[in-house]
N, C-alpha and C positions, 0 to 999 in steps of 0.2 A: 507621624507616630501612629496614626489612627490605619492605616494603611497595613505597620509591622506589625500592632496587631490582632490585626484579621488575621494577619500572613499565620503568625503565631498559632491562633486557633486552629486554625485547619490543616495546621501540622501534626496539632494533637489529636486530628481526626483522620489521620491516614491508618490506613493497614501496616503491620510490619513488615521488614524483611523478611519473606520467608528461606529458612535454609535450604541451599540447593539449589534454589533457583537463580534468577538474573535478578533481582530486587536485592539480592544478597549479593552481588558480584558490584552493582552498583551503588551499593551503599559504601564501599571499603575501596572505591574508585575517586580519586579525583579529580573533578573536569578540566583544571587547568593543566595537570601534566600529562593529560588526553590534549588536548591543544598542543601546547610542548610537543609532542610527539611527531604531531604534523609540520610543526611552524622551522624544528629544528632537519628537517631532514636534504641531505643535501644531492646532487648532482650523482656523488658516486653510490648512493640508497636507492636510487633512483635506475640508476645502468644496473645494482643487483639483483631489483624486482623483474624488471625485464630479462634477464638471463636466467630465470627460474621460471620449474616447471608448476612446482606447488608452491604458493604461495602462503604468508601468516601474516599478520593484521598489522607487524609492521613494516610488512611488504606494502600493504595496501596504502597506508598511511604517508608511505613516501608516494605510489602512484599520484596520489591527491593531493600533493603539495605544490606551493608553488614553482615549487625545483622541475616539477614533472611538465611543467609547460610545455619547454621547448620539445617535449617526447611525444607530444599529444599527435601527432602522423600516426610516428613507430604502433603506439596506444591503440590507436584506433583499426589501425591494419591486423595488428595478431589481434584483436577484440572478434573481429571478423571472422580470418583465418579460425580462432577456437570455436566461432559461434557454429560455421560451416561445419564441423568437425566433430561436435556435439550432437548438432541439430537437422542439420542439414540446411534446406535450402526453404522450410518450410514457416511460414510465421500465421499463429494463432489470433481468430477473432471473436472477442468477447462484447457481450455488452451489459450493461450496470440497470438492473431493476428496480427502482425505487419505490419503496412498497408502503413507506411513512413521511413525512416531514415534521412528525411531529416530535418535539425534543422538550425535554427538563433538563439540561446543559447550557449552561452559563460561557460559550468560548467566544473570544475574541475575532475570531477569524474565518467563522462559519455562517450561513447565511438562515441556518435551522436554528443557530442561539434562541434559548426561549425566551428573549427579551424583545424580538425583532418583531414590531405587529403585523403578520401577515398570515395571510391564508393558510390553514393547516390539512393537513387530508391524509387520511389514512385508508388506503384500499379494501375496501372489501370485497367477499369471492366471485365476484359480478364485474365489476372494474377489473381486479387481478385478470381475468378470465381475458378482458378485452387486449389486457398490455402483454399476456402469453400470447393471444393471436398475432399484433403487431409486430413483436419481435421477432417470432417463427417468421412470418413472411418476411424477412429481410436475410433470413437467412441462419440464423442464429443457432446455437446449441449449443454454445457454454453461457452463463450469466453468472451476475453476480448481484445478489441480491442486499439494498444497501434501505436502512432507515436510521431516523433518528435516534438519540436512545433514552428510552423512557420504561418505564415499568410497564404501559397501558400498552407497549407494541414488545414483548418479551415471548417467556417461552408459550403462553397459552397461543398467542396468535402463530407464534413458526410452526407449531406443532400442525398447527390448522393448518395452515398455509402451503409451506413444502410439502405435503404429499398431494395441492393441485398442481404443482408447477413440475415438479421432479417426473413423471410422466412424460415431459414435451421437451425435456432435455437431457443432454448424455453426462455434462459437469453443472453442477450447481455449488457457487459458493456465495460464503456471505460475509460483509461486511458491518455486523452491528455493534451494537453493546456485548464490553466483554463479559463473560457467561463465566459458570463453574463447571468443574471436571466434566461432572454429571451428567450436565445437562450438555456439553459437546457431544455426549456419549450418545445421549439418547435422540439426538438432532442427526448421527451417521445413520444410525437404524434407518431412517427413516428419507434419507436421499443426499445430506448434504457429504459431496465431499471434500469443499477447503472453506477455511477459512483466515479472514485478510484483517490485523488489528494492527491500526498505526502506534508510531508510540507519540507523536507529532514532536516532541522531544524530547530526548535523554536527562537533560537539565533540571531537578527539580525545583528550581526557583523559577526559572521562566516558565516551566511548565504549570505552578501556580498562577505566574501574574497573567493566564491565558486561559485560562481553565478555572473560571470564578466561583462556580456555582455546580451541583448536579454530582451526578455519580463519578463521573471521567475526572472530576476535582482529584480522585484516589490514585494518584501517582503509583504507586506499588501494587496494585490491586490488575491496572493495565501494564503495567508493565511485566506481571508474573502470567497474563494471558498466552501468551504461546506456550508456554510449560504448561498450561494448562490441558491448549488443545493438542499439544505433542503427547499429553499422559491419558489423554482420551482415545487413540489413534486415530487422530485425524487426517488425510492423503495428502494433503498439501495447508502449510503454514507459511504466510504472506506477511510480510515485515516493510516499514517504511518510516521517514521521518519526513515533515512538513518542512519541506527546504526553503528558509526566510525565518522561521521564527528564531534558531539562534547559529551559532557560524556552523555553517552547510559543513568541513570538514570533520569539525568535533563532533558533531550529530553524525556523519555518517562510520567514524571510525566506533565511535559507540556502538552502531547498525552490526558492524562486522564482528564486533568480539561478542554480539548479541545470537549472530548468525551462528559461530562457532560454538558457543554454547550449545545454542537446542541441536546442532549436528552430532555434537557425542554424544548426547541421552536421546533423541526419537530419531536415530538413524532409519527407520523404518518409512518417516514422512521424508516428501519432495516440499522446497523451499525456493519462494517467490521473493522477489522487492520490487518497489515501483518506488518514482522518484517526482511525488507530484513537489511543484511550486505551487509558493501561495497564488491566489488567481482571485478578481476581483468576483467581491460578494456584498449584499445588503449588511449594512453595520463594519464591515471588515475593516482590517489593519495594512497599516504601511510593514514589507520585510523589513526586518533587522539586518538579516543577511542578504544582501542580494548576490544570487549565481546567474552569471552570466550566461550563454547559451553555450560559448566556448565551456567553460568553468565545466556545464552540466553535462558536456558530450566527453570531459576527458574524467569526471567520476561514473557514467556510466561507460565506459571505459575499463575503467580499475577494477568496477565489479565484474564485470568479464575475466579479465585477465587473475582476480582473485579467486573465481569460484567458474569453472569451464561448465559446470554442471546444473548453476542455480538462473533456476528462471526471471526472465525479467519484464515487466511490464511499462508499456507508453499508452498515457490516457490521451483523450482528447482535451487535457489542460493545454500540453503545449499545440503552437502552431500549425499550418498544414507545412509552411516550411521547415521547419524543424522535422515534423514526423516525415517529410518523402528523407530528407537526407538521414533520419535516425533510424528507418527499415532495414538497414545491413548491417548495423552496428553491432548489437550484442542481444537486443530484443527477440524474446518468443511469444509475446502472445502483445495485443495492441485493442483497444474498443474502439470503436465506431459509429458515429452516428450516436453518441448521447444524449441523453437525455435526464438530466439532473433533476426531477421536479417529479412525485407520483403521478399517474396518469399522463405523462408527458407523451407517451409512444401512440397513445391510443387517442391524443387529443383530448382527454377524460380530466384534464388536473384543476377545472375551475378557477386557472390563474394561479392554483399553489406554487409558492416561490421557491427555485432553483436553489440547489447546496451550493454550484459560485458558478461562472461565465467561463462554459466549455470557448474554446478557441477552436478547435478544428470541427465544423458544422459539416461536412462535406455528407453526401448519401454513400450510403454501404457499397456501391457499384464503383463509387469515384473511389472509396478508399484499395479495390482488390483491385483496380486499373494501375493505380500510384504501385501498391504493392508488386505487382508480376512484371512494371516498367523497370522494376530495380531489381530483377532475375530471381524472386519469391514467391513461392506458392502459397496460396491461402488455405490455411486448415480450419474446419469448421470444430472437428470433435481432436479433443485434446490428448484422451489416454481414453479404455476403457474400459471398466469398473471389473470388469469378469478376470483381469492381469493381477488385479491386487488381490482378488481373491484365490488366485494360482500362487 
């Protein structure tokens, strides 16, 4: 009883639906006949998607079923086939700069939760200075720049910040607290050009019982972020759902009718997903959901086959075996060599504790070895900046 209501209270403290956007789309949605939609799809939904050129969400939603199993060859071959075709033969290296750990976010599943006693560190332009050198010499020039989220690492310190970094790179993006229009606005001026906001899930009851405490508590508030930074023009907008916290299908067919959305209003932005599993962390949680590796290679997959155009990301959560055989799949850009903890690159973190346990550790040299064994070039600079200005 005491549990519904807390629930209760902090229902009363969410934001509304704003109209227009996807917090309005999701409100007037319901998640079980979003499940339905996947659970009922059968064999011959399944032979339609595949004989289509364009795809719609519930094209997709059959891909991802379990009807689509035995397809997962066929799946995986034109994934390919379109990646080649789009893309070419070229796959992108990024890597994740983590600039804070310090968080006022109460999540379950995160290793930065402010409940967890452990070392906190926030770079300043001395450290920053060391972890741009570190990453330059590996090779580097797109990053993405990631901290916890709290008021005391917001826009005073980015403002500071991006204009040392944006100098020694061609993309900068970031992955923090979600922000207002505004202040996306005034963060492109100034060198950023994407930015990556998960929704960790579409659910908003699980996405409560996960999200205890702290600003990210505001279910609708992150979840109207990409309208945000599509109404800012921002060059690229990065969408994902944390695969384990509730059933990896319903979360990702939500992802796609969320994709479809910001494509008719910010036609003008390029649109990323990535597809982290939960992955062990200080404090963390057992999945709800577990996706097999099969499961995960035949919905990145779907995303392919759904969208020939949208970009797609592999972190260093999963495996190195997983990532040599996921390099020709559907993937354009990949990191490498992370390093989850501020100061990690430069040796500088005093012990600050990691956001969770990367899996593939290998050096940037073994990762463009793996890469060009599997007939892929390695791009270092992604698009640039002077195109979008044309």
């Amino acid at each position: 009883m005491m549990n519904e209501r807390v629930q209760n209270v902090r229902l009363l403290e969410q934001s509304p639906a704003v109209p227009g956007q996807f917090s309005e789309c999701v409100e007037n949605t319901d998640w079980h006949d979003v499940t339905r939609c996947h659970q009922e799809k059968t064999e011959h939904d399944v032979l339609r998607a595949l004989s289509k050129n364009k795809l719609d969400v519930e094209d997709f939603a059959a891909l991802i079923s379990p009807a689509a199993e035995p397809y997962l060859f066929d799946m995986v071959a034109k994934s390919e086939q379109l990646t080649l075709q789009r893309f070419g033969n070229t796959l992108s290296l990024f890597a994740p700069l983590y600039l804070s750990n310090t968080c006022a976010n109460e999540c379950t599943y995160c290793g930065f939760s402010m409940s967890n006693a452990i070392k906190r560190l926030t770079l300043n332009e001395s450290q920053l200075a060391k972890e741009v050198t570190a990453i330059k010499a590996k090779g580097f020039d797109h990053i993405l720049l990631v901290t916890g989220e709290t008021n005391k690492v917001s826009m005073p310190y980015f403002e500071r910040m991006i204009p040392l970094i944006k100098p020694h790179f061609s993309q900068l993006s970031m992955e923090v607290q979600p922000l207002d229009t505004d202040e996306y606005k005034q963060l492109q001026t100034i060198g950023l050009d994407g930015v990556l906001v998960y929704q960790e899930t579409y659910r908003r009851t699980t996405y409560l019982e996960h999200h205890l405490r702290g600003n990210k508590s505001n279910f609708n508030y992150r979840l109207d972020a990409p309208d945000r930074i599509g109404q800012a023009g921002i060059h690229k907008i990065g969408l994902g759902v944390l695969l384990g916290l509730e059933d990896w299908r319903t979360d990702s067919v939500m992802m796609a009718h969320h994709l479809r959305h910001l494509q008719k209003r910010y036609w003008r932005s390029r649109f990323s997903v990535a597809f982290p599993r939960i992955r062990p962390c200080e404090g963390g949680i057992v999945p709800k959901s577990v996706i097999s590796d099969r499961q995960l290679v035949q919905l990145i997959a779907a995303w392919r086959l759904f969208d020939r155009d949208l970009e797609m990301s592999l972190s260093t959560r999963e495996s190195p075996e997983f990532r040599h055989h996921a390099v020709r799949m559907g993937f354009t850009t990949m990191s490498a060599e992370s390093k989850t903890q501020p100061g990690g690159y430069a040796e500088d973190s005093q012990e600050a504790l990691e956001q969770f346990e990367i899996s593939d550790e290998r050096p940037v040299s073994d990762i463009m070895a793996m890469i060009r064994q599997q007939g892929r070039e390695v791009v270092w600079k992604d698009w640039d900046p002077a195109l979008s200005q044309g």
